[in-house]
SETIKE-987158 format. One record per atom (N, C-alpha, C): x, y, z negated. Coordinates in steps of 0.1 Angstrom, whole numbers, plus 5000, padded with zeros to 4 digits. Example, Ala and Ser with C-alpha at 12.3 -4.5 7.8 and 13.67 -1.06 7.14 Angstrom:
513249434922512349554922513249674922512849784929513749894929512950004921
***
This chain:
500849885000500050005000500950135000500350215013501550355007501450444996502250454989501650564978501550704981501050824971500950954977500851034969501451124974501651244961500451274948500951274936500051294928499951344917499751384907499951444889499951374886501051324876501251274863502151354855502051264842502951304826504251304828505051424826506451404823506851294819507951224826508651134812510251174814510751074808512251154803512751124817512551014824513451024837513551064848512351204843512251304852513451394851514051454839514651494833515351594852516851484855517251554864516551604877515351524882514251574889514051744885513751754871512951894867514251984868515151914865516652044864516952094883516852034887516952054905515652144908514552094905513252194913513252324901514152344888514052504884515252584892516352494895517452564904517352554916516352524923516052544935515052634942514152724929513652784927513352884919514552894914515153014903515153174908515753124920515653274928514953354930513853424927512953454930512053394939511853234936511253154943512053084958513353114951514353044964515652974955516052904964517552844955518752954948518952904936519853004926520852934927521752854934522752784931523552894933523452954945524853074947525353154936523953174926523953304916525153194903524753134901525353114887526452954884527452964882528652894883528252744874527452754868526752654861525452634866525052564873523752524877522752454865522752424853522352424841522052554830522252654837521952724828520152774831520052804849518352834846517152694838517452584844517252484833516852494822518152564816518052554801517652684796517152744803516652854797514352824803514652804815512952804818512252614816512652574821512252384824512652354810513952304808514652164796513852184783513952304780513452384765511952304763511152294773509352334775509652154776510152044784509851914787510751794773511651914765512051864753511451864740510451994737509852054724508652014731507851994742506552014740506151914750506651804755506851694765505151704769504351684758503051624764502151764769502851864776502151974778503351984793503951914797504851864808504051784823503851854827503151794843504351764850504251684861504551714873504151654886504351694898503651634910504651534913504451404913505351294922505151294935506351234940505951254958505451134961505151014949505050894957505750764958506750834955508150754955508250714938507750804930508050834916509150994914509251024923510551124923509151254918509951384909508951474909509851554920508651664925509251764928507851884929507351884924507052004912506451974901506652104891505852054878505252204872504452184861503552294853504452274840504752314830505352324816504952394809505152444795504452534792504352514776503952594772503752584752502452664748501452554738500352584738500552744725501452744718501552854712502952944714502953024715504253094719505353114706504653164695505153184684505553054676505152964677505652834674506952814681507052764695507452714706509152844703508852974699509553024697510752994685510052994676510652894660511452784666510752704670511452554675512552584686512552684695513752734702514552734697514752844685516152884674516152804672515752674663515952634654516352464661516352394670515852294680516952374692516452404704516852424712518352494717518652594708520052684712520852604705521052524694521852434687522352324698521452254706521652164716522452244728522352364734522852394744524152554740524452554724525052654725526652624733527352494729528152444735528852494747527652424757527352434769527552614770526852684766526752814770526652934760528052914757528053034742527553154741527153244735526153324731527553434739527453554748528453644752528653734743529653774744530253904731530154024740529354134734529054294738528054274748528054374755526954414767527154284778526154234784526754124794527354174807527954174812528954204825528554134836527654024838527253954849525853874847525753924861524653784857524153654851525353604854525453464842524953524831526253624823525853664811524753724808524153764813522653824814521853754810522053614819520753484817521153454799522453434799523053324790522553434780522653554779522053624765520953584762519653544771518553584773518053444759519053314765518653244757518753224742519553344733519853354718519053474714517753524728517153574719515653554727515353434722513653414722512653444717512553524708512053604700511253724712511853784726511753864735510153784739509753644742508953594744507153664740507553684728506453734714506553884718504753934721504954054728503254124718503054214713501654234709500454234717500954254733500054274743499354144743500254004741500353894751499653784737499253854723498553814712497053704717496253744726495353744730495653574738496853594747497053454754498353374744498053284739498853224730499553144734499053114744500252954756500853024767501853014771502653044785502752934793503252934804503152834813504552904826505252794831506252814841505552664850505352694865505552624878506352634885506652554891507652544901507452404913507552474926506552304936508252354944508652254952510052234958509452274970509952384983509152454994508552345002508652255004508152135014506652085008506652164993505252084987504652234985504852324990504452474987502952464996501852564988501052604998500452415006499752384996499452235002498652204991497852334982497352274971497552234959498752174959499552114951499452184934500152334939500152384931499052404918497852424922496152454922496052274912496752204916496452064911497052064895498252124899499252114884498852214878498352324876497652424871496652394865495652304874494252224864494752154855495352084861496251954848496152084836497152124839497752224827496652264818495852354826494452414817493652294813493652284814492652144810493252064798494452094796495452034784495252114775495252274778494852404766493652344765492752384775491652394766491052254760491652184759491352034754491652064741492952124737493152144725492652294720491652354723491052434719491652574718492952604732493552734733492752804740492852924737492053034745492153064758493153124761493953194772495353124772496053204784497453154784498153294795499153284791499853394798501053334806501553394814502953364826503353544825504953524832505753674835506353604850506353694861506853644869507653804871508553764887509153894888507953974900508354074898507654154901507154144921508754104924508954154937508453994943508453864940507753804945506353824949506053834957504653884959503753724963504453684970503753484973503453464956504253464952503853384934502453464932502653584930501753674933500153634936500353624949498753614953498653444951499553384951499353254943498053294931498653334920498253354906496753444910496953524917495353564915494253524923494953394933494053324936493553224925494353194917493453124903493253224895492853314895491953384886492653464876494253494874495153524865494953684867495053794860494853904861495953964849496354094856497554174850497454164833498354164828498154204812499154364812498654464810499554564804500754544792501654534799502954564789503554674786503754734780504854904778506054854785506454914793508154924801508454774804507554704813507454514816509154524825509954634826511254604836510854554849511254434854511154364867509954304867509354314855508254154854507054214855506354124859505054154857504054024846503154064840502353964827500953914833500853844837499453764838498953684830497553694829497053584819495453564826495153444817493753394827493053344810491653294811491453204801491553054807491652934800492252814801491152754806489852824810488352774816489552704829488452584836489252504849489152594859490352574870490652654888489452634896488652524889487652494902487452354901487252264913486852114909488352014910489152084911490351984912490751994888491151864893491451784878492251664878493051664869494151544869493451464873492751384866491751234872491351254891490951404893490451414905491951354918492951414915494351414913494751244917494551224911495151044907494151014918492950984914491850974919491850954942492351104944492251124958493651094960494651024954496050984960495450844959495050764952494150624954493550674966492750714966491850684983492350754993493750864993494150885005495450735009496250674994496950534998495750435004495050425004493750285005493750305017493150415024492850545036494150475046495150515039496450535045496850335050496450295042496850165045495850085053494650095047493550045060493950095074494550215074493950295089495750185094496450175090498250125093497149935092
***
């Protein structure tokens, strides 16, 4: 039978799966490898953090194969998820990427600051949406739906556990992520002085009729489809 792309649960041996589709998509929605001499550092600052501390709030799309190549992540409370960062997360990767001394000088250093101070996450505007969420689909699975799939997953995980809203920051200048997000219903949050970023939040109500089960569901009857018609 052929198999076919579909939502499922993180598991750990996604791991280097998820570290490839955040560096391949780091760039403002293009490959960051050029930017940073350690290809583990966007990783470890947007993906490893979210599929380590909060695994069962970890999507991703398989192609079929079992390989991911996109996923939803995310933390149903920010202020928690932030605690468990310090306390959990920068101890594991300080090693790897020591905290910089003075003002950062480069990009690297820029990112690599960004991760000793999580606390930037927790904003008074952003009170209201208590979960955050990061996607990322690898360009060959772009614009195919996909996305719209891992997103239900996602909400449907808040609101199962009884979260309100949820918030995302993207950069500003992507405009595709952009009309992405307000095609599912996400709408600006006011921030004082947001820099590059811009804040969206939605409530965790569903995208529409797609849902993990629906998900599983129509990759069953497009493999069945696929193999009767072969």
């Amino acid at each position: 039978m052929t198999e076919t792309a579909h939502v499922r649960s993180y598991r750990p041996g996604d791991r280097e799966a998820l570290a490839d589709i955040c560096v391949r998509t780091a760039d403002n929605g293009g490959d960051s490898r050029h930017l940073y001499p350690d290809p583990g550092l966007m990783p470890a600052l947007f993906a490893e953090p979210y599929a380590h501390l909060e695994p069962e709030l970890a999507f991703v799309l398989d192609d079929g194969s079992g390989r991911a190549v996109g996923y939803v992540l995310g933390t149903a409370d920010t202020p928690r998820f932030v605690d468990a960062f310090r306390r959990v997360w920068i101890p594991r990767v300080s090693g790897r990427f020591p905290e910089p001394g003075g003002e950062p000088g480069t990009l690297t250093e820029a990112m690599t600051a960004l991760i000793y101070r999580p606390e930037r996450m927790i904003l008074p505007e952003l009170a209201a949406y208590p979960a955050h969420l990061h996607i990322d689909l690898l360009p060959p699975w772009q614009r195919k739906g996909y996305g719209r799939e891992l997103m239900g997953v996602f909400l449907d995980a808040l609101h199962a556990r009884g979260v309100p809203a949820v918030h995302l920051s993207m950069l500003t200048a992507n405009t595709s992520a952009r009309a992405f997000y307000d095609r599912l219903g996400f709408g600006v949050i006011d921030v004082p002085d947001p820099g590059p970023l811009t804040y969206l939040g939605r409530s965790t109500g569903g995208v529409g009729p797609t849902r993990w089960a629906g998900s599983e569901g129509r990759a069953r009857a497009r493999a069945e489809a696929a193999h009767t018609e072969g």
